[in-house]
Every structure is written in C-alpha cells, then in structure tokens.
C-alpha positions as CSV (number, residue, x, y, z in Angstrom):
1,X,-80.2,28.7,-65.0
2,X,-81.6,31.0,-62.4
3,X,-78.0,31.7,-60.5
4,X,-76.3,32.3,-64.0
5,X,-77.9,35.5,-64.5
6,X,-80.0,36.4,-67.5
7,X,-79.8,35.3,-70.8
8,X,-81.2,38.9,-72.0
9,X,-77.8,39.2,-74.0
10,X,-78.5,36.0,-76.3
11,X,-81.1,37.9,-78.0
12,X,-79.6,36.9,-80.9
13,X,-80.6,33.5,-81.0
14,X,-84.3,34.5,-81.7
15,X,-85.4,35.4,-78.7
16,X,-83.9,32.9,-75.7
17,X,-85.8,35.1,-73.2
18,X,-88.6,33.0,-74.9
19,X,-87.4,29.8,-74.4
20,X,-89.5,29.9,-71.2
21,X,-89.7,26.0,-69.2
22,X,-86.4,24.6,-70.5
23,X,-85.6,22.7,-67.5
24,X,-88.7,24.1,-65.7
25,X,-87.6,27.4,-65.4
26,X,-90.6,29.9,-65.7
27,X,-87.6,31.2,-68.4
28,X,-84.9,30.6,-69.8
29,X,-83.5,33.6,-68.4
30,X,-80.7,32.7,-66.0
31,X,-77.9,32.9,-67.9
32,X,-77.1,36.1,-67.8
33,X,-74.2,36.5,-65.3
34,X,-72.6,34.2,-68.1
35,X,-73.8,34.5,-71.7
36,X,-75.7,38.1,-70.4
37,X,-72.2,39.1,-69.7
38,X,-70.7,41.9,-72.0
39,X,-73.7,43.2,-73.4
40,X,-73.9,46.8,-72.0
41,X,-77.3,48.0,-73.0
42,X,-78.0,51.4,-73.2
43,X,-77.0,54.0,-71.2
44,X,-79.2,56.9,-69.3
45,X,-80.7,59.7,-71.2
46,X,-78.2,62.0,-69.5
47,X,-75.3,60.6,-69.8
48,X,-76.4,59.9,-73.7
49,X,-76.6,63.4,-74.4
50,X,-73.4,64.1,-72.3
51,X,-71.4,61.7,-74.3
52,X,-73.0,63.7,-77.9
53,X,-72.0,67.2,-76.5
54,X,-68.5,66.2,-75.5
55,X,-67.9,64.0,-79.1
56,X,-69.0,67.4,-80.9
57,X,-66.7,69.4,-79.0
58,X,-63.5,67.7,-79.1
59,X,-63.8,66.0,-82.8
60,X,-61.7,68.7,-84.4
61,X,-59.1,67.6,-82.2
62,X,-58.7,64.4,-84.0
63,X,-57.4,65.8,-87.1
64,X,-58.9,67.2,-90.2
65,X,-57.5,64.1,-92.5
66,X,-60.5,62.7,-94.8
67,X,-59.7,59.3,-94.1
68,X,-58.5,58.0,-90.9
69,X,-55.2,55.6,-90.4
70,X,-55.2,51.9,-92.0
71,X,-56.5,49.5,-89.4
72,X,-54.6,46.9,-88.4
73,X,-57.0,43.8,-89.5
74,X,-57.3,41.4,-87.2
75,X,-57.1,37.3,-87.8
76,X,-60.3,35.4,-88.1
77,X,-61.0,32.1,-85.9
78,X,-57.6,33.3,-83.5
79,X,-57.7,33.1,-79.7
80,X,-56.8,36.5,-80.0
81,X,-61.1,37.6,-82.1
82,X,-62.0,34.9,-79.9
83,X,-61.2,36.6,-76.7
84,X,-62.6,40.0,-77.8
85,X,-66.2,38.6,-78.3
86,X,-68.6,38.8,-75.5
87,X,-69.5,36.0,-73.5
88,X,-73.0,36.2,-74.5
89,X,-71.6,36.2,-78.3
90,X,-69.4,33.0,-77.4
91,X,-73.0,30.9,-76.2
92,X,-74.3,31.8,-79.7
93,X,-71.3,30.2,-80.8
94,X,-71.1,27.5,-78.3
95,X,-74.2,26.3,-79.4
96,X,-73.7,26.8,-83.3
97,X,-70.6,24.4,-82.4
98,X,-72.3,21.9,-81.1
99,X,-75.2,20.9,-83.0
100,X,-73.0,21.0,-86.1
101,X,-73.6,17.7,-88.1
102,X,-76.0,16.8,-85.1
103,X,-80.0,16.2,-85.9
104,X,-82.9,14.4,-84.2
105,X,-84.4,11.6,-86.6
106,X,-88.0,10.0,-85.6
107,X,-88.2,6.4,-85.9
108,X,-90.2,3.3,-85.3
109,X,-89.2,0.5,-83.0
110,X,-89.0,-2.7,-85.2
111,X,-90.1,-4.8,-82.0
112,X,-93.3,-3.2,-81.4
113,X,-93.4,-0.1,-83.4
114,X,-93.7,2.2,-80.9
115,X,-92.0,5.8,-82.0
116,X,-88.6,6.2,-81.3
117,X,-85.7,9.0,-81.4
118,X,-82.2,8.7,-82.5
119,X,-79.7,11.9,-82.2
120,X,-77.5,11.3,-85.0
121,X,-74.3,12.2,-86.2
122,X,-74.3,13.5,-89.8
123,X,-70.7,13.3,-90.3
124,X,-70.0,10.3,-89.6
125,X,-70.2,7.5,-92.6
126,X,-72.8,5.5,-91.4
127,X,-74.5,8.3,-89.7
128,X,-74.2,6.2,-86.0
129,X,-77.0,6.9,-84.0
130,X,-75.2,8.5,-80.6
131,X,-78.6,8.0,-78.5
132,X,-82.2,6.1,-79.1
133,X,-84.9,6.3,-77.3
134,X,-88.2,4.5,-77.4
135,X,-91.7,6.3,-76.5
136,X,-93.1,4.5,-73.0
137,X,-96.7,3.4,-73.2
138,X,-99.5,4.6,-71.4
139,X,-99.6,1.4,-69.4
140,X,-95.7,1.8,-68.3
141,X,-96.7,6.1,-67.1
142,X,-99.8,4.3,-65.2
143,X,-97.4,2.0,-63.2
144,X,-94.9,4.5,-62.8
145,X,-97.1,6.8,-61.2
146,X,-96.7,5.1,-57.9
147,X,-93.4,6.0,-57.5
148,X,-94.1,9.4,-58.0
149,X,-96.9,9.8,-55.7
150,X,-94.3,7.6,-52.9
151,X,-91.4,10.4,-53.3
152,X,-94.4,13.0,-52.4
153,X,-92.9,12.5,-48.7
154,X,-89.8,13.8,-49.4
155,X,-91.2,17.2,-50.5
156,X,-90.9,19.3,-47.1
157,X,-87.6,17.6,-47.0
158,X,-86.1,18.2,-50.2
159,X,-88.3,22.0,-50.8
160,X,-85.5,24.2,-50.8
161,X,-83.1,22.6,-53.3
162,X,-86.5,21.6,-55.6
163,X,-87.3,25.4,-55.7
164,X,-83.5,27.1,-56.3
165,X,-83.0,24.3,-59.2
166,X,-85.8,25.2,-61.1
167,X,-83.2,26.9,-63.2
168,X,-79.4,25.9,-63.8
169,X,-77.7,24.6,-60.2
170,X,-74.8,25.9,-61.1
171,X,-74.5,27.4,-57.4
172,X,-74.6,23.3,-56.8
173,X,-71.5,22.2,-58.9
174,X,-69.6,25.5,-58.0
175,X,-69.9,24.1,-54.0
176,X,-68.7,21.3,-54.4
177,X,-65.6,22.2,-56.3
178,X,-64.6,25.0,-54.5
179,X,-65.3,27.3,-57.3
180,X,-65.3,31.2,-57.3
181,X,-65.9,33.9,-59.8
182,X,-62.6,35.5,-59.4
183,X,-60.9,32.5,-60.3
184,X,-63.0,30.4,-62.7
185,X,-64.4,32.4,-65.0
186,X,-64.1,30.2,-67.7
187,X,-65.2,27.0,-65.8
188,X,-68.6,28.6,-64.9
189,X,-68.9,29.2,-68.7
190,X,-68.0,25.6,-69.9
191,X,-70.5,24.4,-67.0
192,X,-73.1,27.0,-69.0
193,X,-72.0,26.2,-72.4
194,X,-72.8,22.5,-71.5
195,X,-75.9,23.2,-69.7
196,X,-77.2,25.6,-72.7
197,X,-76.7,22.6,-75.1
198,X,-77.8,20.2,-72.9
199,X,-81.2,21.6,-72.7
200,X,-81.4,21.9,-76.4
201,X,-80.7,18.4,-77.1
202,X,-83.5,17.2,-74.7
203,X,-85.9,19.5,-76.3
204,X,-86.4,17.6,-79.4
205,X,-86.8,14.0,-78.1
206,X,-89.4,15.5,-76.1
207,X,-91.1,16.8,-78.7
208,X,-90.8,14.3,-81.0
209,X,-92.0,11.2,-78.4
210,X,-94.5,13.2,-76.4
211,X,-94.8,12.0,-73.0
212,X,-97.5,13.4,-70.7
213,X,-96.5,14.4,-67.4
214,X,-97.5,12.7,-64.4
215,X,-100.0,15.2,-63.0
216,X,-102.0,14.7,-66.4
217,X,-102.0,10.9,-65.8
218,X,-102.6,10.7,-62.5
219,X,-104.9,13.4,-60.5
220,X,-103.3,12.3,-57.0
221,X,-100.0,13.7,-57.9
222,X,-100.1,17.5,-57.5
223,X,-97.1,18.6,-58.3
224,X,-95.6,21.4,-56.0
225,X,-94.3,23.6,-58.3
226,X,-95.8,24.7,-62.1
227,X,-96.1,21.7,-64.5
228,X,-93.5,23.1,-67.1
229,X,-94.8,23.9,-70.7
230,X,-93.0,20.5,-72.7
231,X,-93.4,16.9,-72.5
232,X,-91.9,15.0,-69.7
233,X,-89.6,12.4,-71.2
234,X,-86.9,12.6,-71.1
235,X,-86.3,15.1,-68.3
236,X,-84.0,18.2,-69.4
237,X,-82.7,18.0,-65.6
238,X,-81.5,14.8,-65.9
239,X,-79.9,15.6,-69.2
240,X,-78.1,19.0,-68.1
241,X,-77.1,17.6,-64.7
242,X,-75.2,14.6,-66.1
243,X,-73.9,16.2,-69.4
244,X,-72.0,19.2,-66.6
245,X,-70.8,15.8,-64.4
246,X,-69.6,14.2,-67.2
247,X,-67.3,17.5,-68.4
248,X,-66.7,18.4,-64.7
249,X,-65.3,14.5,-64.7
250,X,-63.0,15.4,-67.3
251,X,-62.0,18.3,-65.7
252,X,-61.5,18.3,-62.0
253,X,-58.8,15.1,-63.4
254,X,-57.4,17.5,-65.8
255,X,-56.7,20.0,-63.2
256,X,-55.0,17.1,-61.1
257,X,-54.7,19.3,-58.1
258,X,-57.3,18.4,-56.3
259,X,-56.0,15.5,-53.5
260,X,-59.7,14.6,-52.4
261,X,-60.8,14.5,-56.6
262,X,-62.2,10.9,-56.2
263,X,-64.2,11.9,-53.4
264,X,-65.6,15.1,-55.2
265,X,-66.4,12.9,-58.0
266,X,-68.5,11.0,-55.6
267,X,-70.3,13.9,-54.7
268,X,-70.6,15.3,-58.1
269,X,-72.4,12.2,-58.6
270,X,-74.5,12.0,-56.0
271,X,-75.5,15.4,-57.0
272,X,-76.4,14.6,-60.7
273,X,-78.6,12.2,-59.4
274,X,-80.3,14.2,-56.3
275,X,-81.1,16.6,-58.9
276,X,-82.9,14.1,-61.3
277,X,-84.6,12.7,-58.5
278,X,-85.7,16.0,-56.8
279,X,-87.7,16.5,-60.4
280,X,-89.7,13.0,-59.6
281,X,-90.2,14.2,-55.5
282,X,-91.7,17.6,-57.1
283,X,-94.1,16.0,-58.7
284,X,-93.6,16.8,-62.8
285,X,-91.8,13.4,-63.6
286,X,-91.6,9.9,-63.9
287,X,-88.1,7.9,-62.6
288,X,-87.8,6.5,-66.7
289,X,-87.4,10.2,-67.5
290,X,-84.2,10.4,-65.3
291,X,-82.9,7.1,-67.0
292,X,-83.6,8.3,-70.1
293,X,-81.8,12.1,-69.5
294,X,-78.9,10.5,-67.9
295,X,-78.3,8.7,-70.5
296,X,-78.8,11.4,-73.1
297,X,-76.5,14.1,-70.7
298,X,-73.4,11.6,-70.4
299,X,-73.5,11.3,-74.3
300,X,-74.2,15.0,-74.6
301,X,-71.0,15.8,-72.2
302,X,-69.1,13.3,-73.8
303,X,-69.8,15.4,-77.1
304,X,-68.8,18.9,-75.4
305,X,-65.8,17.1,-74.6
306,X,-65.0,16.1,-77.7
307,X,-65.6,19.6,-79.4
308,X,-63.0,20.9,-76.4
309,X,-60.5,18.8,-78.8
310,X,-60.5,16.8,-75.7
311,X,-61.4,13.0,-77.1
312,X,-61.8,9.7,-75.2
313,X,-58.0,8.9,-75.3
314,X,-57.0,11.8,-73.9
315,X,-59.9,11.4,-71.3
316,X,-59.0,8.1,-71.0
317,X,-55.3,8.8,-69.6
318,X,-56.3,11.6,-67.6
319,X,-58.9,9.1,-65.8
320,X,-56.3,6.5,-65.0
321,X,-53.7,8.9,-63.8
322,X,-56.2,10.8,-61.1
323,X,-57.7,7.7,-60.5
324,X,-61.2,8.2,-61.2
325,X,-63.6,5.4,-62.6
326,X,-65.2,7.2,-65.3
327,X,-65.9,5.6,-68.6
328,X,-63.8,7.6,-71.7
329,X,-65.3,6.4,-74.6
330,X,-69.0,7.6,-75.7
331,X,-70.3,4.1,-77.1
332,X,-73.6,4.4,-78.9
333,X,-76.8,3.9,-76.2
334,X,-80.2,2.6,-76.6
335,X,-83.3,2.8,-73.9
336,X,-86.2,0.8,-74.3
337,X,-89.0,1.9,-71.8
338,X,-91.0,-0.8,-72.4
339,X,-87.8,-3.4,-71.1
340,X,-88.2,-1.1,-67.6
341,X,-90.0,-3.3,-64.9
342,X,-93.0,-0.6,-63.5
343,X,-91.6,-0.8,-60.2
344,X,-88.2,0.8,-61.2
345,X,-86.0,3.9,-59.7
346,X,-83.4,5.8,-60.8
347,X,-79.9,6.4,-59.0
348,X,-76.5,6.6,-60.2
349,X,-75.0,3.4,-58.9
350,X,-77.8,1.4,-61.0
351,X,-76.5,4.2,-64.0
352,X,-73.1,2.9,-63.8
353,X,-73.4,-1.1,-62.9
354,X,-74.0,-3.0,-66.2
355,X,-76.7,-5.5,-64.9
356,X,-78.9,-2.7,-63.1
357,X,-78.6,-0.5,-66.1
358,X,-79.5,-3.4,-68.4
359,X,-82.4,-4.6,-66.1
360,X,-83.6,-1.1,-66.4
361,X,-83.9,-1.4,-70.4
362,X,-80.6,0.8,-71.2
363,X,-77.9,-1.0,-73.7
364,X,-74.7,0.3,-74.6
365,X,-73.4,-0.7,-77.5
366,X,-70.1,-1.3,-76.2
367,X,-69.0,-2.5,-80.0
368,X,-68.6,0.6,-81.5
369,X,-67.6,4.2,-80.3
370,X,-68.6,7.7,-81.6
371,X,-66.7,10.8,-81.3
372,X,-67.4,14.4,-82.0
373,X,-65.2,16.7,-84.2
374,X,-62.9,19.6,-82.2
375,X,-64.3,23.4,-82.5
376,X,-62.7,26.4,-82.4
377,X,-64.5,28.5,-79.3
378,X,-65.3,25.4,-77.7
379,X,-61.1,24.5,-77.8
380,X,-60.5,27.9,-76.2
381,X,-62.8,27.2,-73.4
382,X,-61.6,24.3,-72.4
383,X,-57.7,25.6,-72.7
384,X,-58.8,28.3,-70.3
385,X,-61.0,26.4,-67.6
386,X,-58.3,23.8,-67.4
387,X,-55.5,26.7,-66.7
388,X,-58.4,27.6,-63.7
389,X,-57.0,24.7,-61.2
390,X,-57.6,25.2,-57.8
391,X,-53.6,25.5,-56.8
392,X,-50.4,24.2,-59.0
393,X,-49.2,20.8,-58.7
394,X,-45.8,20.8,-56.1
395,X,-43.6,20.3,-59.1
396,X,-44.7,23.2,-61.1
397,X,-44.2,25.5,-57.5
398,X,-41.4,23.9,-56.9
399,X,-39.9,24.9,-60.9
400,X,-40.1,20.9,-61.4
C-alpha cells in the first residue's frame, strides 16, 4: 500500500484514510499513486482568485444566448464513461464490483463447535460457500508460538523487506515482471484493485473469529514492528499477496510474451510466500494465519478473475498453452486449524502439493466449482492490462 501512493482520493468510501492497519499499514493510505490518482484537490489561493477574475472578464465572450447548446449525452456503463472516471472513482467501483452477492456468514463447526466463517456467494442457488474457516484454539496459538519465537533469527536478515511491506509490495511484483509506469498503467491498477479487495475480504473473518496475536499470547515474542489494530487470523498479507499471484498468473500467460514466464511464475511464488512468512519473522503472526490467507487470496484472485469476464476455461487454456502449472478452476476450500499438527509451517510448495496441504488441515472440495459473475469496470481493466505485454509476439511484428 505504501508505494501506491495515497488513498486520500477514495474519500468517498467513508473515509479509507481511516482504514488504518489493513495489512499492518499504520494506514491505509498507500494507494494514492493509483486510486489517489485524478483527484486534483484544490488549487492555491492565488491562482483561485486568478482563475475568478479571468472567468468574469471574458464570459461575455461566450455569447449572450440564455441557454447554452444541447449536450451531446453520453452512454452509461461504455468503455468510453468508463475511461473518463478517475482512477480513484474506478476503486470505488472496483470494490462495489466485487463484493456484489458476496457476504461473510458465522457458523459453528459441527465436529467440535468451535466458530467458523464461510464467504459465501449469494447468487449462486445453493449459496456455495467459496471459503470456511475454523477459529484455532488457544491450545493450537500456544504451540504455534514456538515457531514464531524460532523465525525471530531471521529479523536482521529479512528487516528491510519486513519494514517496506508494511503496506502494498507492489514495488515487489512490479520487479519481477519488468513492470514500469509508462507502460502498465493499467496492470499496476488491477494489482491494486485486487489488493484493495483482498484486504477487505480478510477483514471480516478476522473479525468474526477473533484470533489474538502472538505477542498477546506469548510475552517472549516482541514483535519488531507495531502490533496492527485487528485480529491475527487470517493474515491480510497472506490474503493480498496470493490473491495479486493468482491474477498476475493469469496474466503474465495472457500476455504470452514473456519467454522466461515459468520461471517468473516461480518467483512470483516464492514471493507470495516470503511475504506471508516475513509477517510470522516480524513477530505479529502465527504460520496457520498464512495457510489460512493463502487460501482465502487464491479464492479471492480467482474471483477478480472471474469479474475480469476471465473464467476458469478461459484460464484454463491460457495455462496449458504458456505452460504454467496453475490450477484454473476455484473449487470450494475448507481449513480446519484444529487438523494442523502444532509443529507446522507455511510455504508454497506444501500450498500446492495435495498431501502437505491436506496434512496441514486445508481440503478442497475438488467436487464442485464456483465462479464469479463478469463486471463492467472490472472487464475494462483487464482488456487494458492484458494489451500492456511486455513486447508483441513475433507473429504480430511480423503482420502474422
């Protein structure tokens, strides 16, 4: 969030600027280079009464009709009133688009009644839970403890990334891919759009299960950096780091012009999960949180993905033709925190092997499928960001 800018210019949704801690940014201020962008403010006191001086003067130029010429109206919901909005105007309607049909339902686990929380998906007909997740118990934050205090060592190590992600890593993502301002506009605001949502999402679960942080369970721990203001599972990094890899997926094999994409796909990995992790070596979370967010981010990018009008068979085909492992479909996903053995980690490799993820209490429901409905804004940033590819393919420069 902090690289993105400020998200002064989404005062319209009630006051983001207050949204301090989403993430663990002391704000939620970092958008602004993206959904700040095109809000001008106000301008000096001299050049305001400059500009009233000048209008008086050269009004009666304009004519002395009473009305003025019949507008030409312009067409509602077209790329066209679409493009003219500004970007901090699109996030308000990025995340409007999303959470359409989408709510957080409390529950209780049958097994042991312990609380749960199921995102679920109001349109479809049996209103399929996309994502459950069970409360830990104390006992399970006691054991996990250890883990946290052992990654404690890798703080000098690790200090610089831990403090420059406290917000968004977009700077992160944009290395890796080769990205620049001048030419991917629109892919550094799908990567915010996602990461806006993303961190909504994970804000309700939290709520809703509760989870004390680790520095309030165990008094060893000291975390280096500010315990943020909102429970610990699951962790909001974990959920906006996965839910940008799992569009980025999509679209670094959309551009297809990338000959090394499997390798940056790798990395984008390995990325999604440093950043997870770096939350556990700081000190404000446990490794179940980072099982749990990944979990919840994949579904949540899968989602964005789908609202881009960009659905699982489409992703599928793209997949197999850049030759990139990625799973299409967004199967329904439950994590038990009480199946998790004490002594367990996160990384990506035991995300994405069946047995480890299993072992580690997460079942995908491989049975059924979900999907979420196309939008309208989110359709035209996706069009754009996948027109953004690094260089043509040799048959369109060569007119093929």
């Amino acid at each position: 969030m902090s690289q993105a800018g400020g998200l002064g210019g989404l005062g319209g949704l009630g006051g983001l600027g207050g949204l301090g801690g989403l993430g663990g940014l002391g704000a939620f201020t970092g958008l602004g280079a993206f959904l700040g962008a095109g809000d001008p403010g106000g301008y000096d006191v001299l050049t305001t009464a400059g500009l009233g001086t000048t209008a008086e003067a050269l009004r009666h130029l304009s004519g002395t009709d009473e009305l003025p010429p019949k507008p030409r109206e312009l067409v509602p919901r077209s790329e066209d009133s679409i493009r003219r909005l500004a970007v901090w105007v699109r996030g308000s309607l990025y995340v409007s688009e999303f959470f359409s049909g989408l709510v957080w339902s409390p529950g209780k686990a049958e097994k042991d009644g312990r609380d749960t929380a199921s995102l679920i998906d109001k349109t479809e007909a049996d209103n399929m839970a996309w994502v459950t997740l069970h409360r830990p118990s104390a006992e399970l934050l006691q054991k996990q403890c250890s883990k946290v205090l052992d990654y404690a060592a890798l703080r000098e190590e690790r200090q610089a990334e831990i403090l420059s992600q406290l917000g968004f890593p977009t700077p992160y993502f944009a290395m890796i891919l080769g990205l620049n301002t001048a030419e991917h506009a629109h892919t550094f605001e799908l990567i915010t759009a996602t990461q806006v949502v993303a961190a909504h999402t994970v804000m309700v679960p939290k709520f809703l299960l509760a989870v004390r942080r680790p520095d309030q369970v165990d008094g060893r721990i000291q975390p280096m950096i500010p315990t943020p203001g909102h429970y610990s599972y699951p962790s909001a990094h974990a959920t906006e780091a996965y839910a940008v890899l799992t569009v980025l997926e999509a679209l670094i094999a959309e551009w297809g012009t990338l000959a090394d994409c499997k390798e940056r796909v790798y990395m984008l990995r390995g990325l999604a999960e440093r950043i997870a992790v770096n939350r556990t070596i700081a000190g404000v979370h446990y490794p179940i949180d980072s099982w749990a967010g990944a979990a919840l981010g994949q579904a949540v990018g899968r989602a964005v993905l789908d609202r881009c009008n960009y659905n699982a068979d489409k992703r599928a085909a793209t997949f197999a033709k850049a030759g990139v492992n990625s799973e299409a479909k967004a199967h329904p996903v439950t994590f038990v925190a009480e199946d998790v053995r004490s002594d367990v980690d996160f990384c990506d490799h035991d995300l994405r092997d069946e047995d480890c993820s299993t072992a580690a209490g997460l079942t995908y429901h491989r049975d059924k499928a979900h999907s979420a409905g196309k939008t309208d804004v989110f359709s035209w940033l996706w069009e754009r960001a996948a027109a953004e590819r690094q260089a043509k393919a040799a048959a369109e420069r060569q007119g093929g």
